[in-house]
PDB file with one MODEL, atoms N, CA, C and O in Angstrom:
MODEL        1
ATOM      1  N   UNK A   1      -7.511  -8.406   1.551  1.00  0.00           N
ATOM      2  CA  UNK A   1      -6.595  -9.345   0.943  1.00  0.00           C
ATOM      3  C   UNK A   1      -5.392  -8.570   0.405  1.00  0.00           C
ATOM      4  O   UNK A   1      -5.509  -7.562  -0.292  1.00  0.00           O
ATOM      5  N   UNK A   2      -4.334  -9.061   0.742  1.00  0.00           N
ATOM      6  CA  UNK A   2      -3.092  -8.384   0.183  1.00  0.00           C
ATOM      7  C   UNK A   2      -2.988  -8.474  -1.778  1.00  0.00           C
ATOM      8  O   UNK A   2      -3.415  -9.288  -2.597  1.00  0.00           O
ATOM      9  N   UNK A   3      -2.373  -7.471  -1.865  1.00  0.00           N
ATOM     10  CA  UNK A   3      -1.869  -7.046  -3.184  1.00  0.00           C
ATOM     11  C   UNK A   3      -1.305  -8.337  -4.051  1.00  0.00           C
ATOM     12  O   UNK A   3      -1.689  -8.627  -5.184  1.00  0.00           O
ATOM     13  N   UNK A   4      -0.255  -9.091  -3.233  1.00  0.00           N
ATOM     14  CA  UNK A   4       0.276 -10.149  -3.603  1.00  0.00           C
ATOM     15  C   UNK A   4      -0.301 -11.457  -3.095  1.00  0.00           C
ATOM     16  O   UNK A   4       0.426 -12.405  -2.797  1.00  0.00           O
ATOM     17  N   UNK A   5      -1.576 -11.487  -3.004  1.00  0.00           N
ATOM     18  CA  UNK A   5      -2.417 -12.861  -2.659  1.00  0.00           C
ATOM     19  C   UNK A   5      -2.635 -14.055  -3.545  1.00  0.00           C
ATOM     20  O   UNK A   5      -3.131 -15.154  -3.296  1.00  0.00           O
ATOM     21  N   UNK A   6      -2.232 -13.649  -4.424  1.00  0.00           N
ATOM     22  CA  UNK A   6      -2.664 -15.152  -5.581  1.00  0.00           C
ATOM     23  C   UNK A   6      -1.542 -15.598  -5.534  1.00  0.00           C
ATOM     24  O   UNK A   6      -0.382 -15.191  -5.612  1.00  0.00           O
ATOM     25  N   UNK A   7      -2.550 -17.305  -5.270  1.00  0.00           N
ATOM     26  CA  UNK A   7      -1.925 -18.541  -5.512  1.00  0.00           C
ATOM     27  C   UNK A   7      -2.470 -19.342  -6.718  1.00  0.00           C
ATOM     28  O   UNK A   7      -3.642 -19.605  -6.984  1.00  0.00           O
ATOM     29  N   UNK A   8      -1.172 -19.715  -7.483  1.00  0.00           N
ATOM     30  CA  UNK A   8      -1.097 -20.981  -8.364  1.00  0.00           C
ATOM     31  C   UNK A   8      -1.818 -21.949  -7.760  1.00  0.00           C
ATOM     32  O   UNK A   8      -2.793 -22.336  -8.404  1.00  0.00           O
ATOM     33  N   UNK A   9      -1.567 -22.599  -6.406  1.00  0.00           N
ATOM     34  CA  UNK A   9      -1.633 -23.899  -5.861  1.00  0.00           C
ATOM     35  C   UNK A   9      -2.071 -23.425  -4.393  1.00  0.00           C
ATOM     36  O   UNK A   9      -1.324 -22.638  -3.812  1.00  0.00           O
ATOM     37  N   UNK A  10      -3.613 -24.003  -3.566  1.00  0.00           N
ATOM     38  CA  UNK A  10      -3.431 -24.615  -2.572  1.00  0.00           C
ATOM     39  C   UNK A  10      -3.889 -25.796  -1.935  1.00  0.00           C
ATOM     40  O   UNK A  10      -4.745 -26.591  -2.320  1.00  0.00           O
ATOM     41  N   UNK A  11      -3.199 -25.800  -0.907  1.00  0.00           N
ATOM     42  CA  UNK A  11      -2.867 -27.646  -0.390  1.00  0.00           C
ATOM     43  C   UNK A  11      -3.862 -27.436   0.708  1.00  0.00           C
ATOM     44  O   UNK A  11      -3.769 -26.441   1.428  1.00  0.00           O
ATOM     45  N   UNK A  12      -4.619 -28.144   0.840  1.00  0.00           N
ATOM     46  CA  UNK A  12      -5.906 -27.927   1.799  1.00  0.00           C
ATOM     47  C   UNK A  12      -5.322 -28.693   3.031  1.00  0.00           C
ATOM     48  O   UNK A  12      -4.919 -29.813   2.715  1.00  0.00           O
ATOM     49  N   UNK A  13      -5.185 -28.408   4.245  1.00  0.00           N
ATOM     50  CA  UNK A  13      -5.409 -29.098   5.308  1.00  0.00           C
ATOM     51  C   UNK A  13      -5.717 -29.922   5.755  1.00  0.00           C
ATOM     52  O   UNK A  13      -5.130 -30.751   6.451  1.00  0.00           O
ATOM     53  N   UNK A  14      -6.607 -29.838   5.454  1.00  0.00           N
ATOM     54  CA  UNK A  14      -8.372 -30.317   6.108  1.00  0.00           C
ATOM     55  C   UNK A  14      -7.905 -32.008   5.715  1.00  0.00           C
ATOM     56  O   UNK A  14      -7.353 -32.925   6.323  1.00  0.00           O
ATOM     57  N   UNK A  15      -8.350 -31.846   4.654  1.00  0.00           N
ATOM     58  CA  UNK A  15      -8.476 -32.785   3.472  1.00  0.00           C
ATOM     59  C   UNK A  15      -6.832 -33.302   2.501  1.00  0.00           C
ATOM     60  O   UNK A  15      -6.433 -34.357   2.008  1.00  0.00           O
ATOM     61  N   UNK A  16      -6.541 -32.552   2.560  1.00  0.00           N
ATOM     62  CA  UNK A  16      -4.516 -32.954   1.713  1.00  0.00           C
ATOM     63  C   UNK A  16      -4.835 -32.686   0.155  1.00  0.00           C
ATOM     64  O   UNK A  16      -3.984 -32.833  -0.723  1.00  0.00           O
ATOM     65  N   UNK A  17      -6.095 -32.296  -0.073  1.00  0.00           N
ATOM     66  CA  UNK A  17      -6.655 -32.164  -1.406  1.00  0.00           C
ATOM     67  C   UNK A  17      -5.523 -30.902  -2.129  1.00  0.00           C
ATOM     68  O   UNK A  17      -5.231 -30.012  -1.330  1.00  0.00           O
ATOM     69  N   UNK A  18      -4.937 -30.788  -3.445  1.00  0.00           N
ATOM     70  CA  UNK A  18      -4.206 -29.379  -3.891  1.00  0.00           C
ATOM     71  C   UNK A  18      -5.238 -29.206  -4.942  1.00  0.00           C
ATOM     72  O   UNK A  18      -5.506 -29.951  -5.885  1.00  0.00           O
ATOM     73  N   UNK A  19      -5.893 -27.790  -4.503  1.00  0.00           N
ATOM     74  CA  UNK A  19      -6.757 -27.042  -5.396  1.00  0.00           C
ATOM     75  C   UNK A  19      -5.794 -26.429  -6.578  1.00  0.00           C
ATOM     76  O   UNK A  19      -4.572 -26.518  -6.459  1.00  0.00           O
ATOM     77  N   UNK A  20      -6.227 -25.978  -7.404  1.00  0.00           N
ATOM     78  CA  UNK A  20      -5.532 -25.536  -8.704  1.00  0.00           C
ATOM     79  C   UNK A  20      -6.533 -24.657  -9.278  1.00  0.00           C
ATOM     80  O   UNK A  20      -7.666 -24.595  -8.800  1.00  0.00           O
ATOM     81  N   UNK A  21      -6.156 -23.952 -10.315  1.00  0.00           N
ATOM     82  CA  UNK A  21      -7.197 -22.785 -10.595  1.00  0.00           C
ATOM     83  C   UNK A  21      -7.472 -23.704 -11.756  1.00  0.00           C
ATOM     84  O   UNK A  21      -6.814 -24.504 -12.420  1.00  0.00           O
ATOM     85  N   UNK A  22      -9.264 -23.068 -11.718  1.00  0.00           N
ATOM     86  CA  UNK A  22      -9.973 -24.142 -13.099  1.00  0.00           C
ATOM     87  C   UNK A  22      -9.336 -23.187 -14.625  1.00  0.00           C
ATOM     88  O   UNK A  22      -8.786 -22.107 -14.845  1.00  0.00           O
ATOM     89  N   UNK A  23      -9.750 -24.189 -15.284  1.00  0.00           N
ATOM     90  CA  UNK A  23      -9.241 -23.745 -16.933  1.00  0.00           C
ATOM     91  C   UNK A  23      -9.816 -21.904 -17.244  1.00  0.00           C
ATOM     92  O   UNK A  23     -10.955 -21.437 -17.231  1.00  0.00           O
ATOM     93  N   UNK A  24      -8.653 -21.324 -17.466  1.00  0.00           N
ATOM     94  CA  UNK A  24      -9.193 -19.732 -17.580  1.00  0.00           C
ATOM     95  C   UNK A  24      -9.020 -18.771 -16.357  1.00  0.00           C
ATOM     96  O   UNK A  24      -8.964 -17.550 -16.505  1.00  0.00           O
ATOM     97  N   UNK A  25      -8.936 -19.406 -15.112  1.00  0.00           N
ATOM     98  CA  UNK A  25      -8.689 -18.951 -14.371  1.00  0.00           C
ATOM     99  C   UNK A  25      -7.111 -18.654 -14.090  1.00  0.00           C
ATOM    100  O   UNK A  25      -6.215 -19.300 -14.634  1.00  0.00           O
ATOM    101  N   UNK A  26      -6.860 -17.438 -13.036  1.00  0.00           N
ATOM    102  CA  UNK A  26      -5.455 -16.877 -13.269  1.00  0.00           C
ATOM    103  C   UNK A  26      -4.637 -17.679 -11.935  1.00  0.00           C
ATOM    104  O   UNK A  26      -3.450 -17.910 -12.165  1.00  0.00           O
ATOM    105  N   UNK A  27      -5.184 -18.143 -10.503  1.00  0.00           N
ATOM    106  CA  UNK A  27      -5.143 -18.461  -9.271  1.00  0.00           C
ATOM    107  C   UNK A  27      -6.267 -18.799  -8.707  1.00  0.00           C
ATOM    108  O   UNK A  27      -7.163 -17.977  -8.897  1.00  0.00           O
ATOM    109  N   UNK A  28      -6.602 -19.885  -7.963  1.00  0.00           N
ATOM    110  CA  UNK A  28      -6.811 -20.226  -6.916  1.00  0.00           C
ATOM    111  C   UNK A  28      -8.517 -19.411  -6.141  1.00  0.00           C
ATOM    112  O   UNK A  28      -9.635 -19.924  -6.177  1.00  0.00           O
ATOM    113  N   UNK A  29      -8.116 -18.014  -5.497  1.00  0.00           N
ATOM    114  CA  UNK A  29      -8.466 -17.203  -5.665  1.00  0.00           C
ATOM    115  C   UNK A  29     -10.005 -16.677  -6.205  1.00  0.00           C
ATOM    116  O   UNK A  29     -10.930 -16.251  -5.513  1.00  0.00           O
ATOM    117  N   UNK A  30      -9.941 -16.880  -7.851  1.00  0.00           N
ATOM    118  CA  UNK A  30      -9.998 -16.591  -8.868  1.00  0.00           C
ATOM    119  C   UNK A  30     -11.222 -17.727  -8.638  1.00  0.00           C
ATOM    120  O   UNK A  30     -12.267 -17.326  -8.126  1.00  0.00           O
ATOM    121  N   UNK A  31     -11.110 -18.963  -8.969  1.00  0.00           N
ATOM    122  CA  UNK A  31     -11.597 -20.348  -8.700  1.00  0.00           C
ATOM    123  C   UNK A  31     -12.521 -20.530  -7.951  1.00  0.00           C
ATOM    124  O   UNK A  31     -13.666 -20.716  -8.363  1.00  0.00           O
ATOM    125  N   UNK A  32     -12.219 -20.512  -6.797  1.00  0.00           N
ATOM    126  CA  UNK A  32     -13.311 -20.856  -5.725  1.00  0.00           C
ATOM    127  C   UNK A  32     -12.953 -19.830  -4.423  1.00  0.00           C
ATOM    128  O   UNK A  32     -13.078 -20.229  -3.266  1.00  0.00           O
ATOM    129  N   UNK A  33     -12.435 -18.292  -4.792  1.00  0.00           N
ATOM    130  CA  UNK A  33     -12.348 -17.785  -3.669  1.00  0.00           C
ATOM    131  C   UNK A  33     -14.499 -17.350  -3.668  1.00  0.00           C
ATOM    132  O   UNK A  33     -15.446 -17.806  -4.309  1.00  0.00           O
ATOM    133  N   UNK A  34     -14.356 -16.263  -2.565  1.00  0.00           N
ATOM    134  CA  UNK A  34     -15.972 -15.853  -2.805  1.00  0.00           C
ATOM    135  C   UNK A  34     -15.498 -14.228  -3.763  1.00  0.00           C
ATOM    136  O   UNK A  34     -16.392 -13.528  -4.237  1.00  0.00           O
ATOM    137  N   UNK A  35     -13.978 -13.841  -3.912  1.00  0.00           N
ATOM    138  CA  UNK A  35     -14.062 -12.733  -4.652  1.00  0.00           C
ATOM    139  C   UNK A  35     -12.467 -12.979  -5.596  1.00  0.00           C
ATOM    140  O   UNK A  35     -11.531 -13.748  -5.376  1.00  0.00           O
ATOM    141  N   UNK A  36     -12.696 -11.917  -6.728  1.00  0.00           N
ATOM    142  CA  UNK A  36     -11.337 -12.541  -7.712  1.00  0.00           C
ATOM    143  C   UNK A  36     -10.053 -11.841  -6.787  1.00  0.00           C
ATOM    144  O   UNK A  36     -10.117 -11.045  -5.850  1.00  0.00           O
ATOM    145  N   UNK A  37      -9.080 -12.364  -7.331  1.00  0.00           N
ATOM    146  CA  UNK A  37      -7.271 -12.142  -6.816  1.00  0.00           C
ATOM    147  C   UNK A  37      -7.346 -10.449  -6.927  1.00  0.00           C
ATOM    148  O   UNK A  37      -8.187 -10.021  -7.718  1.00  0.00           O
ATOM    149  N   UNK A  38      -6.756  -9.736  -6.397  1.00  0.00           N
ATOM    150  CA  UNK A  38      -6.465  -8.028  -6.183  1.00  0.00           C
ATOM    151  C   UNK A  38      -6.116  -7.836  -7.648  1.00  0.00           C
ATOM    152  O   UNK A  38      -6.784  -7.022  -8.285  1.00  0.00           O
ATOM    153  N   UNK A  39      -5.265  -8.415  -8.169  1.00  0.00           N
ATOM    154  CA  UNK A  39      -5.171  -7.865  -9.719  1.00  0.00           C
ATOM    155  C   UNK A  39      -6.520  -7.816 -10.641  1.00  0.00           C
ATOM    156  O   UNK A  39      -6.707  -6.913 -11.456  1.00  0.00           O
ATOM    157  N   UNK A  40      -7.382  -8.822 -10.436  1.00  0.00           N
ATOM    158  CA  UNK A  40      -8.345  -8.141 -10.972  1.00  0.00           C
ATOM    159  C   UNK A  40      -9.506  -7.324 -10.242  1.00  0.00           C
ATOM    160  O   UNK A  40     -10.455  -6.685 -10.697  1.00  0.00           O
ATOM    161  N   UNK A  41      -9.135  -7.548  -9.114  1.00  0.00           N
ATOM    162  CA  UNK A  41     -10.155  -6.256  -8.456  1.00  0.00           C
ATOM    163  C   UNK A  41      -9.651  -5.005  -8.626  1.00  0.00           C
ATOM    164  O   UNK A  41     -10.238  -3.994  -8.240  1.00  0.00           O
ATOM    165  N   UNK A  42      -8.561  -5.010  -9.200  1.00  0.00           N
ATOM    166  CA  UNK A  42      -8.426  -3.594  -9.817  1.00  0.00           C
ATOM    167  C   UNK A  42      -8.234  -3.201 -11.406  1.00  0.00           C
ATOM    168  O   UNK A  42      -7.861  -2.137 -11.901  1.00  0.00           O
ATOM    169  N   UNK A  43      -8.584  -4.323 -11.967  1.00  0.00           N
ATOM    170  CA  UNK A  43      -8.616  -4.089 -13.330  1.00  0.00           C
ATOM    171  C   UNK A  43      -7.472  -4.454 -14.198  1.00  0.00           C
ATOM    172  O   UNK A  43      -7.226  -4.311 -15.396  1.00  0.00           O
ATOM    173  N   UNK A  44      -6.971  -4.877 -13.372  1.00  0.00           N
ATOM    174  CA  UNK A  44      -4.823  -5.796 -14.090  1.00  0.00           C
ATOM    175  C   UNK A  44      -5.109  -6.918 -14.629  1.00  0.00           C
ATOM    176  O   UNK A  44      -5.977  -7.757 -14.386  1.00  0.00           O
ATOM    177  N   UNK A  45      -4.003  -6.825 -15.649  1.00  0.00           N
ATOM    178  CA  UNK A  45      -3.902  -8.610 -15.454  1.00  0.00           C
ATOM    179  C   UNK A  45      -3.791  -9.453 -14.126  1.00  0.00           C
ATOM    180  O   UNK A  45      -3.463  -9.173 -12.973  1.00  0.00           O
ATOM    181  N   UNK A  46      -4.182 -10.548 -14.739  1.00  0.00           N
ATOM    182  CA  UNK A  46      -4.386 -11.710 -13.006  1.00  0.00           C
ATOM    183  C   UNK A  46      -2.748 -12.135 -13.078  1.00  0.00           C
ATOM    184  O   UNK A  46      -2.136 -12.364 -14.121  1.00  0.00           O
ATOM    185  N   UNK A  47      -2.160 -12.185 -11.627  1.00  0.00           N
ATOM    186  CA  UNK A  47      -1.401 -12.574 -11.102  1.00  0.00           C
ATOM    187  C   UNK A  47      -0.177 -12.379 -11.802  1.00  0.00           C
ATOM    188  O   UNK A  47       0.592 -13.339 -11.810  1.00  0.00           O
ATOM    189  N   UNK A  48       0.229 -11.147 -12.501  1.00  0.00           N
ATOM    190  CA  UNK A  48       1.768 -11.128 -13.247  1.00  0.00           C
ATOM    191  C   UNK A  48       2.912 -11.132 -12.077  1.00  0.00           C
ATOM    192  O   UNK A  48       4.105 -11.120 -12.380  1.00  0.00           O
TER     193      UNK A  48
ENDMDL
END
């Protein structure tokens, strides 16, 4: 996953559904990826 991978917002396809990151969460990502955004896989703040 790239460095700059987190998203605020995504718009599902599939479905037209826009996911949003749950309360506490930094992105998307973060939410319902299966691993957190690169900023915190390296120990950063999420998504500055």
């Amino acid at each position: 996953m790239p460095t700059n991978a987190c998203q605020w917002f995504y718009d599902c396809e599939g479905c037209g559904t826009v996911l949003k990151p749950k309360p506490g969460d930094c992105c998307v990502y973060c939410s319902y990826g299966t691993v957190a955004c690169p900023p915190i896989q390296a120990g950063d703040a999420c998504c500055t």
